[in-house]
N, C-alpha and C positions, 0 to 999 in steps of 0.2 A: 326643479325636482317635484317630484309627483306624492302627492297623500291620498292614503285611503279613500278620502272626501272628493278625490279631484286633484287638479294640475294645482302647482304650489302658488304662491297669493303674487301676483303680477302677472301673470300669464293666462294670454286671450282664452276664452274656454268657448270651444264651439259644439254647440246646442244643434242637436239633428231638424232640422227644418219640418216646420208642423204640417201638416196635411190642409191645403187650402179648401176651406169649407164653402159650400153652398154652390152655386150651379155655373161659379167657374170654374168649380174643381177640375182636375183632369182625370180623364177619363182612366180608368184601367184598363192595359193593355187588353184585347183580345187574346183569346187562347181555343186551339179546336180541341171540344171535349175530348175527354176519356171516352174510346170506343166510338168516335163518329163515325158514320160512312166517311170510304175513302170519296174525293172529288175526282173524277175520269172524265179527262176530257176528249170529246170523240172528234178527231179528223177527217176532215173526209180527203177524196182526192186519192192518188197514187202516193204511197209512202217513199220519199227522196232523202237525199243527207242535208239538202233543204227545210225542209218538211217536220221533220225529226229537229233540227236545230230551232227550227221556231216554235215544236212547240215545248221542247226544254224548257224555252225562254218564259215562255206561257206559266209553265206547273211554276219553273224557279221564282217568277215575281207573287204569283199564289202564294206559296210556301212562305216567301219573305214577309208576307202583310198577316199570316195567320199561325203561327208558332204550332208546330204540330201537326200540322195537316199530312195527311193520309193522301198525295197528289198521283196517279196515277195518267199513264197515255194506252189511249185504243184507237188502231188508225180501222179505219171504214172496209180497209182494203186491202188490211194487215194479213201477215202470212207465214211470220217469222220471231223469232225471239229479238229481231233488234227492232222489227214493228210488228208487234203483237197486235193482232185483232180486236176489235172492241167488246165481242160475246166473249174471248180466250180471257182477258182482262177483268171482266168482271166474276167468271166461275174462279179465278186463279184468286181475287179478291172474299169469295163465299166460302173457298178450300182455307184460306188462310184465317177466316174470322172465326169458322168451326174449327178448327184447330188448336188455338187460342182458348178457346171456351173450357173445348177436351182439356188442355194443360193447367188451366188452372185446374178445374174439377180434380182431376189425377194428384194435382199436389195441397187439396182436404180445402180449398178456398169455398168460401159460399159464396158463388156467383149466378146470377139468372140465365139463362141460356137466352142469346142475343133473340132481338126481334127486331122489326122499322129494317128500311131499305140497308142491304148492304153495302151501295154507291151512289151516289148524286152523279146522274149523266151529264154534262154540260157539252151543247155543240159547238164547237171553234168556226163560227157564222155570223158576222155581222146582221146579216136579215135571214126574212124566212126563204128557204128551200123545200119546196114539198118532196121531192125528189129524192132527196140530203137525209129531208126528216125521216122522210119513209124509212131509207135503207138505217139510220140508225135507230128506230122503234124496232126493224123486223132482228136488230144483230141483239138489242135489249131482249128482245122474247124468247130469240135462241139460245141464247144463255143460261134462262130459266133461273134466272138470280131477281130478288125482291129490289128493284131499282126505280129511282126518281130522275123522269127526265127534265130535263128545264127549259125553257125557252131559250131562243136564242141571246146574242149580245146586245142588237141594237132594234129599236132605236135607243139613241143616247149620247147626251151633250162631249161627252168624251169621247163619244166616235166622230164629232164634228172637231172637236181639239185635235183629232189624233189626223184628220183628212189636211187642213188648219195647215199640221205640219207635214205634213209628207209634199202638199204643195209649195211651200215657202223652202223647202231642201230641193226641187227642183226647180226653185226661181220661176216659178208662174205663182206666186203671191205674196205680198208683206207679211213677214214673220210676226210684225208689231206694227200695229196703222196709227198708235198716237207716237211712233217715229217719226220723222218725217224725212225718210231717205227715199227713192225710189228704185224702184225693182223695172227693169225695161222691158219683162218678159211677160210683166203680172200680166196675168188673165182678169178679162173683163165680164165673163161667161164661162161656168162652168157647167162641165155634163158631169154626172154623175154616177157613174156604171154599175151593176147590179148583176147577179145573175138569181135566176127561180121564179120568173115572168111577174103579171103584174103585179101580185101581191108583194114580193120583194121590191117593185119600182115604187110601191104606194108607202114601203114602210121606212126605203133608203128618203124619198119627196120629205118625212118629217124631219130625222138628219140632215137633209137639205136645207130646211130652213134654218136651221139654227147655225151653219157654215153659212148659208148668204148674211146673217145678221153679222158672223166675225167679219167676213171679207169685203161688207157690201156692195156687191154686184151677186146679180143671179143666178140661182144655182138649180137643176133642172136634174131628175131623175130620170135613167134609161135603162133596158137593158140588154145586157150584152147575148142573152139568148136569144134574142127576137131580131131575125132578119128584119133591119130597114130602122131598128129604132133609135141607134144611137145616128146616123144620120137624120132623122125625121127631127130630134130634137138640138141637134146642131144647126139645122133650119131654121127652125124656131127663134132660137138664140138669137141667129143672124140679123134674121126677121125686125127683131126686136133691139137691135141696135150692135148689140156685143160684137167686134169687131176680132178680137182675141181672146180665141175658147184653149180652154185645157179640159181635158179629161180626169178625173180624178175615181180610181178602182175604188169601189164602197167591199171593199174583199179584203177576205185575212191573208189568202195566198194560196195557200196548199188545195182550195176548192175547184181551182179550174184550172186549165195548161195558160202557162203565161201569154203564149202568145194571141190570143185571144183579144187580150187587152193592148198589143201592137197593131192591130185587123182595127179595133175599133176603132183608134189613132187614125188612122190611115185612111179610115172613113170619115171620118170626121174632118178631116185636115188639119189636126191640131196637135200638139203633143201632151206627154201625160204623166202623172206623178207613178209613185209608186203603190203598190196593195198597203195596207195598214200594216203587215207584218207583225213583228212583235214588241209593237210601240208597247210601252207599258200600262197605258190603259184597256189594252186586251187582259192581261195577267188579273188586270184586280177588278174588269167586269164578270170572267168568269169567276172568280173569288165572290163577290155580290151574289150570283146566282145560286152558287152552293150556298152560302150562308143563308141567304133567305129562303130559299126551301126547305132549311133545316129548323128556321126562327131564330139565330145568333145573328143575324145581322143590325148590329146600332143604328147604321145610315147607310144609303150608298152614296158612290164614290163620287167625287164632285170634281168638274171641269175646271182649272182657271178659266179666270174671266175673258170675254174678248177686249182686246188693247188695241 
């Protein structure tokens, strides 16, 4: 039985656990301010129930890593209420934060009337697209909304994790090389597909290396716009000893028609993984990009190790 003072005299008494000091502490959760820009992530591509489903998946693991976030989709190409356009998206976003302002004011609140970007843009692109970029800068200006574009996703060692596994779920690589089972399909040579000409083959070449360091065999940037390149560099490969090449799409998905990446297979003579999709290291590199445009970002997001 229980006294005033506490549990009665023989009975364990548990004591709330003290806050661990000094710089093991654990960190405190993240939280997205009051009133942040919402995060809009712009698709490019034809909007599909593909397209749409990935990039749910995209906003959903965002949301999950930053309590509160304001997550929003704008497809490049959008046209409709179940894929709204990227400019429709961000005025629907400017309508809604002055409205907000209006209600409070209306019900006697002191607040500032907003200022700083209404949305953080972030493009669903692995590399750069000049192309891509352009048309999401010109849907940004059509808008007429105060907005922060960001660069793209990659490079970044968790786009070499996420290439890592999309090849080892198609059996052209060791899931884990300190195993030691064998896979009879691994590839010995990888091409590396791109699309947005050289600059995207120059910026997929640095993800490149950090997938030849997991997989060790080499790994070779191309890309898929340029007549002649993904064979020129299956050549190479050849050249070079690599007996069994795979192709691996350095792609989210929704930026180019799939088939595209069966033509370059077929050119190459090899077979090929799949686009990164909506591995969830897409979800929390675009989550990194808003953050750090905004200054909330503690760290970014870090790759397991190669095994």
């Amino acid at each position: 039985m229980s006294t005033p003072t506490g549990p009665a005299s023989g009975l364990p008494v548990r004591m709330p656990r003290p806050r661990q000091p000094g710089r093991h502490r654990r960190p405190e959760p993240l939280v997205a301010p009051e009133g942040a820009p919402a995060l809009v992530l712009a698709v490019p591509g034809t909007p599909s129930s593909a397209a749409r489903s990935l990039a749910d998946e995209v906003v959903s693991i965002a949301r999950s890593e930053l309590p509160g976030l304001d997550a929003r989709i704008g497809y490049l190409d959008g046209s409709d209420e179940e894929s709204p356009s990227l400019a429709s998206v961000l005025a629907h976003a400017a309508e809604e934060r002055t409205a907000r302002y209006q209600q409070a004011r209306a019900a006697g609140s002191d607040v500032k009337e907003p200022d700083g970007p209404v949305a953080v843009v972030v493009p669903l692109l692995a590399g750069p697209d000049s192309a891509l970029l352009r048309q999401i800068r010109q849907a940004v200006m059509d808008s007429r909304v105060a907005t922060e574009l960001t660069d793209v996703l990659g490079p970044h060692p968790l786009l070499a994790e996420a290439l890592h596994v999309r090849l080892s779920e198609a059996g052209l690589a060791r899931a884990d090389r300190a195993r030691l089972f064998t896979v009879a399909t691994a590839a010995d040579g990888i091409i590396l597909a791109s699309v947005g000409g050289d600059e995207a083959v120059q910026a997929a070449g640095i993800t490149g290396m950090l997938l030849a360091a997991r997989l060790a065999v080499p790994v070779m940037a191309a890309a898929l716009d340029q007549e002649g390149s993904i064979a020129s560099v299956a050549e190479q490969l050849r050249n070079a000893g690599s007996q069994q090449l795979a192709l691996a799409p350095y792609l989210i998905g929704p930026e180019i028609d799939a088939s595209l990446v069966e033509e370059a297979a077929k050119e190459a003579e090899c077979p090929a993984s799949e686009p990164l999709g909506p591995y969830p290291a897409i979800g929390k590199l675009a989550l990194a990009r808003y953050t750090t445009a905004l200054g909330i970002a503690p760290q970014q997001p870090q790759s397991a190790p190669a095994r």
